[in-house]
One Martini backbone bead per residue (centre of mass of N, CA, C, O) as a GRO file, in nm:
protein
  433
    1UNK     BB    1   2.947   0.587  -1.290
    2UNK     BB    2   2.737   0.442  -1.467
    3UNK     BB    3   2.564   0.656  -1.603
    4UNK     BB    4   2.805   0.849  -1.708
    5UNK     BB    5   2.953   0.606  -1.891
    6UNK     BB    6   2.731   0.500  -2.075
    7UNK     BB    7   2.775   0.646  -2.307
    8UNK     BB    8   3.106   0.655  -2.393
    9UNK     BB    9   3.084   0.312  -2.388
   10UNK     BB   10   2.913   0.275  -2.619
   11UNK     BB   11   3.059   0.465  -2.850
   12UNK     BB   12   3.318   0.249  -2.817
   13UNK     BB   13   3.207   0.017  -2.878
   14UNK     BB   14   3.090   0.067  -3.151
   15UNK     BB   15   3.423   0.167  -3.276
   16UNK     BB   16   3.552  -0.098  -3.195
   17UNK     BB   17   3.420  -0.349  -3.354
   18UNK     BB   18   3.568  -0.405  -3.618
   19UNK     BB   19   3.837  -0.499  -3.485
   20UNK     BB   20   3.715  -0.768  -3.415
   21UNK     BB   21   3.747  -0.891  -3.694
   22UNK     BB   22   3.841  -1.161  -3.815
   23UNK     BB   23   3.994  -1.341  -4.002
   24UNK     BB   24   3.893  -1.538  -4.299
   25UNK     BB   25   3.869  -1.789  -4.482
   26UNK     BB   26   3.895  -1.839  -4.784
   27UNK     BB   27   3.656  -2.016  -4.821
   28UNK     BB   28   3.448  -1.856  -4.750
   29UNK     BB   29   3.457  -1.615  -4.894
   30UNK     BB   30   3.382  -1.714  -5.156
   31UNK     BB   31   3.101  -1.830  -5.028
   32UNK     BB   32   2.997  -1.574  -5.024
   33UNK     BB   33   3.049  -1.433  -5.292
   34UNK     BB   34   2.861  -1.646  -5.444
   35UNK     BB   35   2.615  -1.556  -5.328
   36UNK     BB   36   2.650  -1.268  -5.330
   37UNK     BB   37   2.580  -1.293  -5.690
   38UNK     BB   38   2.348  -1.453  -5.664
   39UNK     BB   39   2.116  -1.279  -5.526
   40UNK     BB   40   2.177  -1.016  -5.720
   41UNK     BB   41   2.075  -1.159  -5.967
   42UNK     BB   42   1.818  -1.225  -5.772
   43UNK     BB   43   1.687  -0.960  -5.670
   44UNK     BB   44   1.851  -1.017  -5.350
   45UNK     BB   45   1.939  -1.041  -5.044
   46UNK     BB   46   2.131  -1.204  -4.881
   47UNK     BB   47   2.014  -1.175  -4.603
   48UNK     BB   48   1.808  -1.085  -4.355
   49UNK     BB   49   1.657  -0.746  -4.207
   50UNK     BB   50   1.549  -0.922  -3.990
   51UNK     BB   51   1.445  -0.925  -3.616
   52UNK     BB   52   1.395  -1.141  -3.382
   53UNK     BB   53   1.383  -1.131  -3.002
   54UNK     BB   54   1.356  -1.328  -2.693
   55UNK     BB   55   1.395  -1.320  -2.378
   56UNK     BB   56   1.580  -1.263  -2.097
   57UNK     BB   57   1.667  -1.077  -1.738
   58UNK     BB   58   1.958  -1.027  -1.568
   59UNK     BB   59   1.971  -0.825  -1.287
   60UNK     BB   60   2.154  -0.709  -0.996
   61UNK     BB   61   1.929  -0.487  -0.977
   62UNK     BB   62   1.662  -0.309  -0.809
   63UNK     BB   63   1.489  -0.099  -0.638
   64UNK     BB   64   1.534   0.168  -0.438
   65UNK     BB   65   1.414   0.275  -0.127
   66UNK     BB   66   1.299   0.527   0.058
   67UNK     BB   67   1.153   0.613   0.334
   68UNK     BB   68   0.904   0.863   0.482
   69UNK     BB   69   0.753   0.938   0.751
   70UNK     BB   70   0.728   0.746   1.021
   71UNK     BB   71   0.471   0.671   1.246
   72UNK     BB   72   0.159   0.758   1.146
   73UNK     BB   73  -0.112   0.727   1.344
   74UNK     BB   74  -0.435   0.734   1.293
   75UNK     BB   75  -0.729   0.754   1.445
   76UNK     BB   76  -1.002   0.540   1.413
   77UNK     BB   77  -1.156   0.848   1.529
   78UNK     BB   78  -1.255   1.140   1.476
   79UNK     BB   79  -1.264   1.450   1.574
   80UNK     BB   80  -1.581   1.620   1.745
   81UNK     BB   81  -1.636   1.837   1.808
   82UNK     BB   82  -1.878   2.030   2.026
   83UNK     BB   83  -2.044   2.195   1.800
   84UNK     BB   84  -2.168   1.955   1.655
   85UNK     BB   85  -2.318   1.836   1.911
   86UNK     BB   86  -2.520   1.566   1.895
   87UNK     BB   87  -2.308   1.260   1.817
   88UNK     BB   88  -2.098   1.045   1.735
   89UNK     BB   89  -1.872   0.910   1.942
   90UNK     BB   90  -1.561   0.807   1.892
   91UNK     BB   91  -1.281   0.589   2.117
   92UNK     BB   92  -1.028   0.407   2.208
   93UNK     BB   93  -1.214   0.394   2.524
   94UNK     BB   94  -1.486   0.451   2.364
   95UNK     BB   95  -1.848   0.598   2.367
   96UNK     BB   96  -2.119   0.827   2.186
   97UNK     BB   97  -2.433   0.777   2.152
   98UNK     BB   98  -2.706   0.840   2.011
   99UNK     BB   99  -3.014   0.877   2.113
  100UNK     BB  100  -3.301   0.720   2.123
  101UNK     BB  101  -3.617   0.563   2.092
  102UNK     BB  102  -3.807   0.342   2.166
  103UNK     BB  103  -4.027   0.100   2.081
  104UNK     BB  104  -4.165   0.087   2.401
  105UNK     BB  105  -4.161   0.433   2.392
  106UNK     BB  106  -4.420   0.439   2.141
  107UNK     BB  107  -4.651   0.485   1.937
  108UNK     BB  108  -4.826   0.441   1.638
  109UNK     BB  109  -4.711   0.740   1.586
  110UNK     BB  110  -4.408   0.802   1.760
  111UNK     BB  111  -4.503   0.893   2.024
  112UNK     BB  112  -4.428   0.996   2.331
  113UNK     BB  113  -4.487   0.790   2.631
  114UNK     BB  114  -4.260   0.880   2.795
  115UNK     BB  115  -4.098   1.058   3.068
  116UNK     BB  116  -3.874   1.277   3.077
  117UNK     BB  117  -3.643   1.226   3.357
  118UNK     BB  118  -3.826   0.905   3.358
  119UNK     BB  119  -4.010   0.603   3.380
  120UNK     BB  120  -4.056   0.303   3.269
  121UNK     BB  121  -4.331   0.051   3.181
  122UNK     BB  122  -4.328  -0.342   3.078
  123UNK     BB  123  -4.604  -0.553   3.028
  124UNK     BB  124  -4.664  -0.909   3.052
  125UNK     BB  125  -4.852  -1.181   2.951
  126UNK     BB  126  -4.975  -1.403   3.224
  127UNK     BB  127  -5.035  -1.758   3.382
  128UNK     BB  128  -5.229  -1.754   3.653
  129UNK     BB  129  -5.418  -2.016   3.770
  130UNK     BB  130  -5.578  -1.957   3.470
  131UNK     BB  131  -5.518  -1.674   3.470
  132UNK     BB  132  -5.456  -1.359   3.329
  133UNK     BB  133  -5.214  -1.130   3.315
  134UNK     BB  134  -5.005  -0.807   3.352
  135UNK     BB  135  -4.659  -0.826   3.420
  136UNK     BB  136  -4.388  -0.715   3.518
  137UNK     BB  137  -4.117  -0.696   3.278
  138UNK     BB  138  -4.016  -0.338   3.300
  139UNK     BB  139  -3.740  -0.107   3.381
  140UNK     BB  140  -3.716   0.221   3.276
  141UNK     BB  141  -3.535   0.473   3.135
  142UNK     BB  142  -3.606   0.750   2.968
  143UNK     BB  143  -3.623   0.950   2.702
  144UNK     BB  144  -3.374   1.266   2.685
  145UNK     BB  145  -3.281   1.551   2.615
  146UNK     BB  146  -2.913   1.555   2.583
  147UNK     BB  147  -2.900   1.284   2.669
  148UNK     BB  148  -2.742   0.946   2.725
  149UNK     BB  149  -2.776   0.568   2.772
  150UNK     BB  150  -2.558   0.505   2.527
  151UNK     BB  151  -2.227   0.455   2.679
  152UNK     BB  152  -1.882   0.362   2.660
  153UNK     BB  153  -1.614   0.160   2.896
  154UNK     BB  154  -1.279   0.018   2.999
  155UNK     BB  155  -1.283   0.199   3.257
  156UNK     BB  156  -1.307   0.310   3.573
  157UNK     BB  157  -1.084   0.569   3.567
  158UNK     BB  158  -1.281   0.774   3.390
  159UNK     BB  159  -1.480   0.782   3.664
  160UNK     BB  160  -1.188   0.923   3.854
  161UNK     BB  161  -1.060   1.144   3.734
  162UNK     BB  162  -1.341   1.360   3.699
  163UNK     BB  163  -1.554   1.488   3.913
  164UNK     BB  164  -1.882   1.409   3.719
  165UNK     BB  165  -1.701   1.287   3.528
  166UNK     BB  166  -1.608   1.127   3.162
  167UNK     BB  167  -1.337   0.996   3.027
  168UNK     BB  168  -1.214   1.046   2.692
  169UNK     BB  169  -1.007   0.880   2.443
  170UNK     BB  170  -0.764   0.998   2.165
  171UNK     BB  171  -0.535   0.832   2.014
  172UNK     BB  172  -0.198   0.915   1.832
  173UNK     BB  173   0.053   0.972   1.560
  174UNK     BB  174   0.352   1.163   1.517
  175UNK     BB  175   0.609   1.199   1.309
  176UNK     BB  176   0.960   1.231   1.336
  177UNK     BB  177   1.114   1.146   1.069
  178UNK     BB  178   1.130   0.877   1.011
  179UNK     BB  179   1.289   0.594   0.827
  180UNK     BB  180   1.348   0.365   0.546
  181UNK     BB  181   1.628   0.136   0.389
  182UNK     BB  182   1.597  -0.030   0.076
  183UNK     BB  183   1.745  -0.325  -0.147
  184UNK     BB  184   1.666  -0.478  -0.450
  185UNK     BB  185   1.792  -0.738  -0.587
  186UNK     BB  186   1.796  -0.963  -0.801
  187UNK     BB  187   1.624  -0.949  -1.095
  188UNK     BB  188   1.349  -1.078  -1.344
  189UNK     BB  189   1.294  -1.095  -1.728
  190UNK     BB  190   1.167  -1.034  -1.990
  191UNK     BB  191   1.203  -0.984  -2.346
  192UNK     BB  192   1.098  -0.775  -2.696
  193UNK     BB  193   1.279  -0.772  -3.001
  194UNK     BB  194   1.332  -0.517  -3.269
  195UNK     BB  195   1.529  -0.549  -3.622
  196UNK     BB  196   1.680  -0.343  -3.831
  197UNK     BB  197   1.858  -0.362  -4.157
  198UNK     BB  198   2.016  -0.048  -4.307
  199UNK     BB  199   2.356  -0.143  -4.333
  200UNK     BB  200   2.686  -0.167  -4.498
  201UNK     BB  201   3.027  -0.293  -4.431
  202UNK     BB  202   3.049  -0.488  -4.654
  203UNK     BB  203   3.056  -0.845  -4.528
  204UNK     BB  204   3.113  -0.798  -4.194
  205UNK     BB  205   2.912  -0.490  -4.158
  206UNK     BB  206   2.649  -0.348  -3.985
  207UNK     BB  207   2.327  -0.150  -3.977
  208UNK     BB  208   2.053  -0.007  -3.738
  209UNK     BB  209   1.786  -0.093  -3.575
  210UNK     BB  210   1.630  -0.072  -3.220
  211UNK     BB  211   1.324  -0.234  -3.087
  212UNK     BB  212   1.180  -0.266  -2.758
  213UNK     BB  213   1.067  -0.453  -2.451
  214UNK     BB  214   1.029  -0.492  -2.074
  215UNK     BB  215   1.000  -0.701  -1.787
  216UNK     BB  216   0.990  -0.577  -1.422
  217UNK     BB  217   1.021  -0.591  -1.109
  218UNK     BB  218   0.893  -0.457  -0.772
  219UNK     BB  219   1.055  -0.461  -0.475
  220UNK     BB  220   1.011  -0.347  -0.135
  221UNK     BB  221   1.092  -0.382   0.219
  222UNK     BB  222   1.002  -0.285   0.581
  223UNK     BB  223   1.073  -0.298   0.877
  224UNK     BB  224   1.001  -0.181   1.252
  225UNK     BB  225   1.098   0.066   1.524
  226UNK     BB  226   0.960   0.385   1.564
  227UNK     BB  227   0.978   0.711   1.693
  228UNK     BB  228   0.720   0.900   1.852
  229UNK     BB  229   0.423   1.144   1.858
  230UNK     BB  230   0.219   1.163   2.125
  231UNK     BB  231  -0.156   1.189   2.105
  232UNK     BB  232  -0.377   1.332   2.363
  233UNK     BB  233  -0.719   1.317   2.332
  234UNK     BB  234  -1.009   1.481   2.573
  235UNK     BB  235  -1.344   1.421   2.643
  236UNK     BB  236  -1.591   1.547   2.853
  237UNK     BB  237  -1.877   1.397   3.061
  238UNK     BB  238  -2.143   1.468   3.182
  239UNK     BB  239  -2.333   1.336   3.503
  240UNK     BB  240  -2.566   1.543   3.614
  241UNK     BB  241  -2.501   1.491   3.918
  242UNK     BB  242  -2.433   1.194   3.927
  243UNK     BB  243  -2.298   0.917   4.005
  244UNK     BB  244  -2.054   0.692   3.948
  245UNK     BB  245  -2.087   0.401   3.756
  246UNK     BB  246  -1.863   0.151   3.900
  247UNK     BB  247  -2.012  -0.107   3.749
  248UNK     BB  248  -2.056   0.071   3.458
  249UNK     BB  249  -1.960   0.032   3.122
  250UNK     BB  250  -2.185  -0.072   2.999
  251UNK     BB  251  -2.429   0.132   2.803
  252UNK     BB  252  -2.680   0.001   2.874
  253UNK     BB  253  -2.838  -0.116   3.242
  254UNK     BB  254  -2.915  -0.431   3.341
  255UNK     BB  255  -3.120  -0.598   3.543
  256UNK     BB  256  -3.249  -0.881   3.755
  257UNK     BB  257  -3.543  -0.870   3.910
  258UNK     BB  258  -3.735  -1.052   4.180
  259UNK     BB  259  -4.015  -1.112   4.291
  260UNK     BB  260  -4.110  -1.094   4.657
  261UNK     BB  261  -4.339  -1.337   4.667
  262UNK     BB  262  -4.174  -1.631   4.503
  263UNK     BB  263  -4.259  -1.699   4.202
  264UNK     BB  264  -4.027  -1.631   3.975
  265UNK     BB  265  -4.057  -1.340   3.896
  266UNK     BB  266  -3.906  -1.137   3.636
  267UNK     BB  267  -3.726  -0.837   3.573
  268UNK     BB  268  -3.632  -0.545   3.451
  269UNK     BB  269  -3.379  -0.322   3.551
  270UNK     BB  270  -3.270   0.035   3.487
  271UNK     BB  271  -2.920   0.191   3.552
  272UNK     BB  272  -2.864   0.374   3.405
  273UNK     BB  273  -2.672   0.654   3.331
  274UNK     BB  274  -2.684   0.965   3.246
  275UNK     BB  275  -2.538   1.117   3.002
  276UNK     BB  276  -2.392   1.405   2.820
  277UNK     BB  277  -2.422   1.425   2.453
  278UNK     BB  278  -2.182   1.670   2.533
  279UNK     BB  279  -1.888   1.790   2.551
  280UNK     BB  280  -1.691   1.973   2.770
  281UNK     BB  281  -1.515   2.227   2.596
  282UNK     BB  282  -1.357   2.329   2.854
  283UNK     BB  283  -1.210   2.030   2.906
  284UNK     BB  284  -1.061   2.000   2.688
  285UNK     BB  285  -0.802   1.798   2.526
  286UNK     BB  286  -0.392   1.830   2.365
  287UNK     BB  287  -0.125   1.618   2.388
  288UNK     BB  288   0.194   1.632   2.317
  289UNK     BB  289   0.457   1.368   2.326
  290UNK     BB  290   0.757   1.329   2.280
  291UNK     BB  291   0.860   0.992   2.239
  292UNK     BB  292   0.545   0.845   2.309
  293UNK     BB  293   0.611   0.631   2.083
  294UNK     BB  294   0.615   0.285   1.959
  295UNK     BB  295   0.650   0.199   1.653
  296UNK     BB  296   0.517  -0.093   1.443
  297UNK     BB  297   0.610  -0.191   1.113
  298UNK     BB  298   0.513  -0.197   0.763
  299UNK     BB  299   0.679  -0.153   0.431
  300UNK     BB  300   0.557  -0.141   0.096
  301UNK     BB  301   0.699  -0.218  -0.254
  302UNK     BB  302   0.469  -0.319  -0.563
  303UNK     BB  303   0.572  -0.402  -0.904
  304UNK     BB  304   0.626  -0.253  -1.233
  305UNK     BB  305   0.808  -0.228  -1.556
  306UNK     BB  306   0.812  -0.098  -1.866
  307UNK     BB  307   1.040  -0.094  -2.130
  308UNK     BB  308   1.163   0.109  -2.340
  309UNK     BB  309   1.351   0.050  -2.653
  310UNK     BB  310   1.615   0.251  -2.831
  311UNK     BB  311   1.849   0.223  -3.129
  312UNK     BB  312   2.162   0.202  -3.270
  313UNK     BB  313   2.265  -0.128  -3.441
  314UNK     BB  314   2.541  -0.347  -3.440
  315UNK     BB  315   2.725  -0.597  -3.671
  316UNK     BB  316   3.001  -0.846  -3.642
  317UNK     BB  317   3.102  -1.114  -3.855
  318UNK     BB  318   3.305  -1.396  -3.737
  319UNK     BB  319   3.128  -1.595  -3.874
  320UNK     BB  320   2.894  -1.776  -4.014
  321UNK     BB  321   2.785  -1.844  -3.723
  322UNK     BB  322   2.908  -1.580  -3.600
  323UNK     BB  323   2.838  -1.276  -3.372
  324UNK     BB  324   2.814  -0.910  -3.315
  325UNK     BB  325   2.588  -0.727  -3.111
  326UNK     BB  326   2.515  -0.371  -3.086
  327UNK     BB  327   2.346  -0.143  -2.835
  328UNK     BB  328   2.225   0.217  -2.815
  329UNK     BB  329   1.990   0.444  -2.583
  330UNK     BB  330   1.691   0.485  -2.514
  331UNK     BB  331   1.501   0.492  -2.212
  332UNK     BB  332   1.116   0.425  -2.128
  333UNK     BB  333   0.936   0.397  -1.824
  334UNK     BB  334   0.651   0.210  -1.712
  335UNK     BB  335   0.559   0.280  -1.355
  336UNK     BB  336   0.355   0.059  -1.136
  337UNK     BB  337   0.270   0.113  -0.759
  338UNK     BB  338   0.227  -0.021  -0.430
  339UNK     BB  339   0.166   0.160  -0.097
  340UNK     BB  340   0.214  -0.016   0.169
  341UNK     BB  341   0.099   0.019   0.570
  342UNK     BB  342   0.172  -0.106   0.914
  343UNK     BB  343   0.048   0.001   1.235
  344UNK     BB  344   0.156  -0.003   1.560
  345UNK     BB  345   0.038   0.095   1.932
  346UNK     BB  346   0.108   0.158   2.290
  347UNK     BB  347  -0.075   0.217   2.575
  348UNK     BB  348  -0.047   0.216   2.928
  349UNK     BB  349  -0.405   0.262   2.985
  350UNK     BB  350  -0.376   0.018   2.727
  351UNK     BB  351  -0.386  -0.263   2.790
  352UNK     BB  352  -0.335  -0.478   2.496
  353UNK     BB  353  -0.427  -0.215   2.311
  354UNK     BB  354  -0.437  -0.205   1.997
  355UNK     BB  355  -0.303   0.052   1.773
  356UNK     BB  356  -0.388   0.086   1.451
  357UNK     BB  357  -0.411   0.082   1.103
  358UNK     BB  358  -0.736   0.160   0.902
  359UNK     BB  359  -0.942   0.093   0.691
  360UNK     BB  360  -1.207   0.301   0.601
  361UNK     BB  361  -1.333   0.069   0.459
  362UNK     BB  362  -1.209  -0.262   0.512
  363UNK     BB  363  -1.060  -0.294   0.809
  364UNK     BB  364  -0.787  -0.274   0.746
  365UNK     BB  365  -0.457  -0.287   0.879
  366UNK     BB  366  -0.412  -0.185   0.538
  367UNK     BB  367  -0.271   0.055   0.412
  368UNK     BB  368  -0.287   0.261   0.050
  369UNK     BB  369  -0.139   0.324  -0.256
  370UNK     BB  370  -0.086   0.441  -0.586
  371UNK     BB  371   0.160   0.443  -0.897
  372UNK     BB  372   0.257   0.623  -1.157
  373UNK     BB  373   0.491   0.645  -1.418
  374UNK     BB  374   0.738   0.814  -1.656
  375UNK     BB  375   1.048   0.727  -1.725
  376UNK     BB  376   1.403   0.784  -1.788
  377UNK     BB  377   1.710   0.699  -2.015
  378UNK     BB  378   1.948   0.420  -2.055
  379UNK     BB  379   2.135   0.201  -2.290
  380UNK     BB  380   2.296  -0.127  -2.325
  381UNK     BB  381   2.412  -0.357  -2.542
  382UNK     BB  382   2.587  -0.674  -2.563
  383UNK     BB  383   2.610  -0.955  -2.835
  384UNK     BB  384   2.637  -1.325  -2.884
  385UNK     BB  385   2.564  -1.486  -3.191
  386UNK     BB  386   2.364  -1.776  -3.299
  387UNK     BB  387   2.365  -1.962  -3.625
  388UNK     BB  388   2.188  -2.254  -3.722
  389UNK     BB  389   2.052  -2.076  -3.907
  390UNK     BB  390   1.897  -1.864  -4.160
  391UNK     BB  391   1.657  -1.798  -3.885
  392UNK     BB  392   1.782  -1.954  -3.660
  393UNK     BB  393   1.887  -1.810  -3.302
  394UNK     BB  394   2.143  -1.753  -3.061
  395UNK     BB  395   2.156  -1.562  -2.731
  396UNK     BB  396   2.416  -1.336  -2.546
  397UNK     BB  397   2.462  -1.099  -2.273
  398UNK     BB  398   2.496  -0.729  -2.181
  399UNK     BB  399   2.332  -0.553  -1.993
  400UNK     BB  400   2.259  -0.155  -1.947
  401UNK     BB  401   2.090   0.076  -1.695
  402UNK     BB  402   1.902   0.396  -1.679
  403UNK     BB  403   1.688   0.555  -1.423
  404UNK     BB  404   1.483   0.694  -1.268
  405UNK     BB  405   1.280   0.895  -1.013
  406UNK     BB  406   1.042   0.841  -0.799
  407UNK     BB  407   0.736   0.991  -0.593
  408UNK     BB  408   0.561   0.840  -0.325
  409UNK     BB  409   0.215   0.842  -0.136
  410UNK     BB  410   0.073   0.774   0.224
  411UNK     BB  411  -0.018   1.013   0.327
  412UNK     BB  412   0.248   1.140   0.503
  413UNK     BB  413   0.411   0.927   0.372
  414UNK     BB  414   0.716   0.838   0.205
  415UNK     BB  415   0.849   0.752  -0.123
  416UNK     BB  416   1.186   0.660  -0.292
  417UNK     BB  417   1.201   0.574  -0.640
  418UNK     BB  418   1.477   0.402  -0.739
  419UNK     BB  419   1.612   0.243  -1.024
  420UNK     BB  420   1.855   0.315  -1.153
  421UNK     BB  421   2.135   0.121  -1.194
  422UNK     BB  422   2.168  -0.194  -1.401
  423UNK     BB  423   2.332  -0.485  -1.462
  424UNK     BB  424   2.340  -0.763  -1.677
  425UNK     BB  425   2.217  -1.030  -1.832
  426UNK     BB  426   2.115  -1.168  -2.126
  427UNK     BB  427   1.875  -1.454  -2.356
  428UNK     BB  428   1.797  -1.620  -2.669
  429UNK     BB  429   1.586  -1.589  -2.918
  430UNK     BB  430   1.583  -1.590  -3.271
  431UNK     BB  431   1.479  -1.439  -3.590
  432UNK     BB  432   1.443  -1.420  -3.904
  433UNK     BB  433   1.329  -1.212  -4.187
   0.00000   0.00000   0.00000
């Protein structure tokens, strides 16, 4: 495996190098020597003894990711014991909010005009025949400690579960430890090196040291769907001894009722029912299903690492215009990555009804989290390199690097990410001085 060959391959590598270099012509030697006698008498070195590379670096592959415990929904409202007393509470097919005073049955200091337990009536001013009149215009059920007005649900199904209650649930799912594995095919990456040339042996053989930085992207997402543990939480509430209102779905529930006398005035009656503003804890359920729901996901990791390398390198000078540099050492990475992810299931109960995973600020169906690292590991390159002239020059030739892996998480969910072992091309502009 390339982790393991790379350290001996590399000091072979740099052992190996001056046996690559050819005989040179009588020519070149003379003015070589003659240079290098100039340079030393004006008490200068023959070239310039650092160097700077600007240059691109595509990998064969980018981050391997793992996905883990995959499938777990999260109920868009959380589960609120009855012990909590009269507070709001959602559900996933209804809800039930705490009761308060009408602006219309309190007085202008706030104390309660209505009759708990009874209705009260509001009357507006109108012109009959001339005459000004105060005519009824609203029948109303009065606000009741206890007991709640405002309280939706989705299906009649509800009301003729348990005779007497309304049956409100919380479905969400939890994770069977499904799985999902993707590999980012070759990335591109932008690097900047700098190498200072520390001593010779010969005219045609250096050694120095070299410090870089490069930059790649880290992508890797996966879909599909995996089966889960459906949780089915429910909490009933008493309708104090009234009818189930089979036709009140939505209350408050007002209708419109015409006077008999065919004046054509109308006024509002309703007829909510009031529910027990706490749900019956004796009747409370929570039933887990095995394999009783299939989640569709999509789960993605995007981000990016800056590499930093650091090492010994060698070059050995094969025409006068061209060479070869081997550099192999220390590599360390600092990347930070976002783990978002999208899940939804259906249940049988709620036809059509899409539920989802839910930004608790932002209501957004995509769920996130972040995470820094800095890993370690070791590089190699080696490069062919042109001298345009003294000063500028192009090269090409062949990274490989390894690193390690770490794990991120984004609620239960986890993520293995492995940017692991990776060979490619890289190449670009040099600069002496």
């Amino acid at each position: 495996m390339i982790p393991r060959l790379l350290k001996p391959t590399a000091l072979a590598l740099l052992a190996a190098l001056p046996a690559l270099l050819p005989a040179q012509t009588d020519t070149t030697a003379r003015e070589d020597m003659r240079m290098e006698d100039l340079s030393r008498n004006q008490g200068q070195w023959f070239s310039p003894r650092s160097k700077l590379t600007v240059g691109f670096r595509v990998l064969n592959s980018g981050a391997t990711v793992d996905f883990g415990k995959l499938g777990g929904v999260s109920s868009l409202n959380p589960i609120v014991p009855a012990s909590a007393g009269a507070v709001d509470r959602g559900y996933s097919n209804g809800s039930v909010i705490l009761d308060v005073l009408r602006a219309n049955e309190v007085n202008s200091s706030g104390v309660q005009t209505s009759t708990p337990g009874g209705r009260y009536q509001v009357t507006t001013p109108v012109v009959v025949e001339g005459v000004t009149v105060n005519r009824l215009s609203g029948d109303f059920v009065s606000y009741t400690p206890g007991v709640t007005r405002d309280w939706q649900i989705m299906s009649q199904q509800q009301l003729l579960e348990a005779p007497g209650y309304v049956a409100f649930r919380n479905y969400s799912t939890i994770s069977e430890g499904a799985t999902a594995r993707n590999e980012q095919g070759a990335t591109a990456g932008a690097e900047l090196q700098f190498s200072r040339e520390l001593g010779r042996g010969g005219r045609y053989f250096t050694w120095g040291v070299a410090a870089g930085i490069a930059l790649n992207d880290i992508s890797n997402k996966a879909a599909g769907t995996v089966t889960s543990t459906l949780r089915t939480y429910t909490d009933y509430y008493s309708l104090n001894g009234a009818s189930a209102p089979l036709n009140q779905l939505d209350n408050p529930y007002v209708e419109t009722v015409f006077d008999t006398d065919g004046d054509g005035f109308a006024n509002a009656y309703e007829t909510t029912v009031k529910l027990n503003a706490v749900p019956d804890a004796s009747k409370s359920t929570d039933v887990l299903t095995a394999g009783g729901a299939t989640v569709t996901g999509r789960w993605q990791i995007k981000g990016a690492y800056f590499l930093v390398k650091l090492g010994p390198t060698v070059r050995a000078q094969i025409t006068d215009r061209f060479g070869i540099t081997a550099s192999a050492g220390f590599a360390g990475a600092y990347a930070g990555t976002r783990y978002s992810a999208s899940e939804k299931f259906f249940v049988a109960e709620l036809p059509g009804v899409e539920l989802e995973t839910q930004d608790p600020v932002t209501g957004a169906d995509t769920i996130d989290s972040t995470e820094t690292k800095f890993l370690t590991g070791y590089y190699a390159d080696l490069n062919l390199e042109w001298d345009t002239n003294g000063t500028l020059g192009l090269f090409g030739g062949v990274t490989a690097q390894q690193l390690d892996s770490y794990d991120q998480k984004l609620g239960d969910r986890t993520a293995k990410i492995d940017l692991g072992s990776a060979v490619g091309l890289r190449g670009g502009v040099s600069i002496r001085f």
